[in-house]
N, C-alpha and C positions, 0 to 999 in steps of 0.2 A: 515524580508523581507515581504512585502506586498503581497498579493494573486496574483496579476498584476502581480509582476516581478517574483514570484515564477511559475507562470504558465510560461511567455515567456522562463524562464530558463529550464524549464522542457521539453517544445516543443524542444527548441536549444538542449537540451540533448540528444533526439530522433532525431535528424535529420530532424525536420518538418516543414515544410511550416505552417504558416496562413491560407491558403487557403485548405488545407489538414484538417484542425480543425474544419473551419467553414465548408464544406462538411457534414463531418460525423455530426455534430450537427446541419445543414440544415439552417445556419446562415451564415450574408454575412462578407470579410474577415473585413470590417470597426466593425462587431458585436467584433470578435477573437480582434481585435486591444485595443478595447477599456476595453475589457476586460484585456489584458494586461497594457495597459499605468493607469489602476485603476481609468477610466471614467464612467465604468461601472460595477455592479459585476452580475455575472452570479445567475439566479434563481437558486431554490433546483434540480430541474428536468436537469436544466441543467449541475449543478453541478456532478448528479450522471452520465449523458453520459460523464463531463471530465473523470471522474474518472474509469469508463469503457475502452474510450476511451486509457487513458493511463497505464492501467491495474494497479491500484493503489486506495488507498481505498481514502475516501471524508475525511478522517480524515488526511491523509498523506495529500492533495491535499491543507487542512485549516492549517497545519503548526501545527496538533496537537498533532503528531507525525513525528516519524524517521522512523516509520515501514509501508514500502510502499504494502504488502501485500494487493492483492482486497478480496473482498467477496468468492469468489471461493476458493480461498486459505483457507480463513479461515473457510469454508463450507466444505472441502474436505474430504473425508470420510478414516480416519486411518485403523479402523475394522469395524465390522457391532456395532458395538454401540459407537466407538467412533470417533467424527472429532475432527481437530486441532484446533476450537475453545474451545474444553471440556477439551483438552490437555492443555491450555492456560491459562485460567478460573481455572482450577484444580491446576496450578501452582502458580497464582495470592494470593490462597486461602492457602496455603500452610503457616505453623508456621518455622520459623526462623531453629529448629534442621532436619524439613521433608525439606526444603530447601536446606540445606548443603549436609544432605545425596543425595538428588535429583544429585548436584552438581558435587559430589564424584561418583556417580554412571553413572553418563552422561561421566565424564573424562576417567574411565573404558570402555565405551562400543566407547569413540572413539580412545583409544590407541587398543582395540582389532577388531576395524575397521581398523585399520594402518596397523597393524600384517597380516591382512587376502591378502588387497595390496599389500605385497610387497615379 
């Protein structure tokens, strides 16, 4: 899908007007249009207000992922030394047998997540 039709899709997911878009990025609604119909593509700067704007990272928003998490998310502080980007990165990094056990050990802690429910 092109950037165009993946933004309008995503606005229509949100329930948003054109004119709600071009507001908040201080653009008129013919800018939001053209941006959709892929007459135009949005700067970097602007890109990061989409992206703000629909709480969803510039990566999500380019079709470079599935993982709609923003910056904040992935800033957000677990303990005092660790965020969920280090949780992430940590896992990435992770050899095939640390993997599985990881795996094994996440299935345990959400079946006695279950337990605790119900």
């Amino acid at each position: 899908m092109e950037f165009g039709e993946f933004l309008a899709a995503l606005r229509k997911e949100r329930g948003l007007l054109q004119k709600e878009v071009a507001n908040y990025l201080n653009v008129t609604v013919a800018t939001v249009s053209n941006y959709e119909k892929g007459v135009h593509t949005p700067d970097l700067n602007t890109l990061i207000k989409l992206a703000d704007f629909f709480n969803v990272s510039t990566d999500y928003l380019l079709q470079r992922t599935s993982y709609k998490a923003d910056m904040n998310t992935l800033n957000r502080t677990l303990t005092a030394d660790y965020r969920v980007s280090d949780l992430l990165n940590t896992i990435l990094e992770m050899d095939q047998h640390s993997m599985e056990a990881l795996l094994d050990y996440y299935e345990l802690l959400m079946l006695r997540n279950a337990a605790r429910h119900h």
